[in-house]
C-alpha positions in Angstrom: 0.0 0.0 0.0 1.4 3.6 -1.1 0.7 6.5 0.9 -1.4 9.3 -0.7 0.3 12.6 0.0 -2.7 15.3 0.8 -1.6 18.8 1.8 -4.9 20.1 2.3 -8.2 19.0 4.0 -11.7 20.0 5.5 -13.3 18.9 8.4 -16.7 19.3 8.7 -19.5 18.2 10.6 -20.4 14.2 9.9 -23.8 13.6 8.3 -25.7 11.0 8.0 -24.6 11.2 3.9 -21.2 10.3 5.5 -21.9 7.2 7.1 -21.1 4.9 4.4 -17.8 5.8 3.8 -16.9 6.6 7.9 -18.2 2.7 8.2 -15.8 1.6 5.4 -13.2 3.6 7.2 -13.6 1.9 10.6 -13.8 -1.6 8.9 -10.6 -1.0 7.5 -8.9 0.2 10.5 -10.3 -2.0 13.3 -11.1 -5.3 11.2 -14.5 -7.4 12.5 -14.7 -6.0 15.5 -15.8 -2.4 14.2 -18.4 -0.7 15.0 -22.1 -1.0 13.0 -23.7 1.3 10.8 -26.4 1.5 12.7 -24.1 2.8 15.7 -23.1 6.1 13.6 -26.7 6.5 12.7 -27.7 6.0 16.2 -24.8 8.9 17.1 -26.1 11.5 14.4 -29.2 11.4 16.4 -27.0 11.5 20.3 -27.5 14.7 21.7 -24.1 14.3 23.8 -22.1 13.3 20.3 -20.1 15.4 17.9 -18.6 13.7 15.5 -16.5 15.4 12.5 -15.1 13.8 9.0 -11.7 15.3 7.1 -12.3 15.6 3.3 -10.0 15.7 1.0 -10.2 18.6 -2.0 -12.5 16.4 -3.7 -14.5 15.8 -1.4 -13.3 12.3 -0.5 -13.6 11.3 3.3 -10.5 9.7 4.3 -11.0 9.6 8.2 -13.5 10.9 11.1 -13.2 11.1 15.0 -16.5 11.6 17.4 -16.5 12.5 20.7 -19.7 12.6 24.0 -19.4 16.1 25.9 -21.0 14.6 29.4 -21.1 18.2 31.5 -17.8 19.1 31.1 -16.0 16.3 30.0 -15.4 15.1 26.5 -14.8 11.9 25.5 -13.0 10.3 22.2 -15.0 7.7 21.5 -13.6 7.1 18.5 -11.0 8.0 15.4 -9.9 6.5 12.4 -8.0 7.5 8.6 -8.1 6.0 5.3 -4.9 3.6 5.7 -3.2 5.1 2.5 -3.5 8.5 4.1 -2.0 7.3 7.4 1.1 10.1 8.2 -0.9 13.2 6.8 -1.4 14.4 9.7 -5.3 13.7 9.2 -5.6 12.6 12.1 -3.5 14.9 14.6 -6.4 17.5 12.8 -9.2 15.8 14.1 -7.7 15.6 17.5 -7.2 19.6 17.1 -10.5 20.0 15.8 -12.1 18.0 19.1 -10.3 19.6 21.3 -10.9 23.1 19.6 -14.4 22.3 19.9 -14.3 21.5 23.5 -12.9 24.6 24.1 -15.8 26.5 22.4 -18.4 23.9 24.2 -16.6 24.6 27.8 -15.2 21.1 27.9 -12.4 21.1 30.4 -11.7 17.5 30.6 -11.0 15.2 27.4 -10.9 11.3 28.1 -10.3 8.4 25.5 -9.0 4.9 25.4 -6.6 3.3 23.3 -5.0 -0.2 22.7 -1.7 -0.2 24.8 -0.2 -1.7 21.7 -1.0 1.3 19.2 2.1 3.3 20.1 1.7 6.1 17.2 -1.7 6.7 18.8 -0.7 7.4 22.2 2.2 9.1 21.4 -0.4 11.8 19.5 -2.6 11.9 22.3 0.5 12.2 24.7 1.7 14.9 22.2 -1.8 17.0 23.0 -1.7 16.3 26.8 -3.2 13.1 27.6 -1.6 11.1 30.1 -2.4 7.5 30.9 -4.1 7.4 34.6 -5.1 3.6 34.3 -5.5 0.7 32.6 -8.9 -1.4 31.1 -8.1 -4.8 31.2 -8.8 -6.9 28.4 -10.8 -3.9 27.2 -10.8 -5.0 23.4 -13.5 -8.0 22.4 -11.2 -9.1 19.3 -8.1 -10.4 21.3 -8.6 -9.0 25.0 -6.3 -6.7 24.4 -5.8 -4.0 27.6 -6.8 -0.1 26.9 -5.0 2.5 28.6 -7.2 4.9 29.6 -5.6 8.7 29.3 -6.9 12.0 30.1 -6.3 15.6 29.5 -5.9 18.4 32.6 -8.1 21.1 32.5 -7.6 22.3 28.9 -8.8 25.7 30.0 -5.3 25.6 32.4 -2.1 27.7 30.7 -0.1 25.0 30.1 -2.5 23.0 28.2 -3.6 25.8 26.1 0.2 27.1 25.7 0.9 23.3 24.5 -2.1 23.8 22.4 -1.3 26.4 20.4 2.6 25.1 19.6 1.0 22.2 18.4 -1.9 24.6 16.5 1.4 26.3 14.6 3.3 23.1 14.2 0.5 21.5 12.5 -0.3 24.7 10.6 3.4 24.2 8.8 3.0 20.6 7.8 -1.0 20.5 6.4 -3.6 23.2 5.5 -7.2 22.8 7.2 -10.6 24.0 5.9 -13.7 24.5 8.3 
């Protein structure tokens, strides 16, 4: 598989237009144990759910991330890209545009889990702040893998928002986004 460069993308609100492609996404990237169809429909409905998709310039979904905003806590529930758009930097812009959005929602806390083996994963989440504060054991139905479970501090506190916005201009240099 080749990587597809992209230097440019748009994230956007998911719709229920999107679905098919988002679900083609997740199969890809988490195998049989993805989640249904019916789950994103059931989310474009949630009242606690946000969920976004990054579009190429034609208009080609190539990955999507959702979170819950319970009071003031936000959690990833999930995030995926296109395999052959892997190291884009797709996906570091989906975890901006959460966290952006938390920050205009008056989220303070941002929670996810991810499989302890999927070190490029946590080392982006570590990058924007998470920390690992425990450990789901055999969290993962397909092989029982463990989760660790990471959160942010308040992301209204300086040093988040000062790690923020390095990584706002860092990410700025290497890929162009559209609202």
């Amino acid at each position: 598989m080749s990587i597809v460069k992209v230097s440019e993308i748009k994230i956007v609100t998911m719709t229920k237009d999107d679905i098919e492609d988002v679900v083609a996404i997740e199969s890809e990237a988490y195998g049989k144990h993805h989640w249904a169809k019916s789950s994103f429909y059931d989310e474009m409905s949630n009242n606690l759910a946000k969920y976004y998709v990054a579009k190429t310039a034609d208009n080609n979904i190539v990955g999507y991330a959702g979170t819950w905003h319970i009071i003031d806590e936000g959690h990833l529930t999930t995030i995926a890209v296109k395999k052959e758009f892997l190291r884009n930097h797709i996906g570091e812009s989906l975890i901006y545009k959460v966290i952006e959005d938390c920050y205009k929602n008056n989220i303070k806390y941002l929670t996810l889990e991810v499989r302890v083996s999927n070190i490029p994963a946590i080392n982006l989440y570590e990058k924007y702040g998470f920390k690992s504060l425990g450990t789901r054991k055999g969290y993962y139905q397909d092989n029982n893998e463990d989760a660790l479970i990471m959160w942010t501090e308040n992301i209204f506190y300086d040093k988040f928002k000062t790690l923020f916005e390095q990584n706002k201009e860092n990410l700025e240099k290497k890929i162009k986004i559209n609202e």
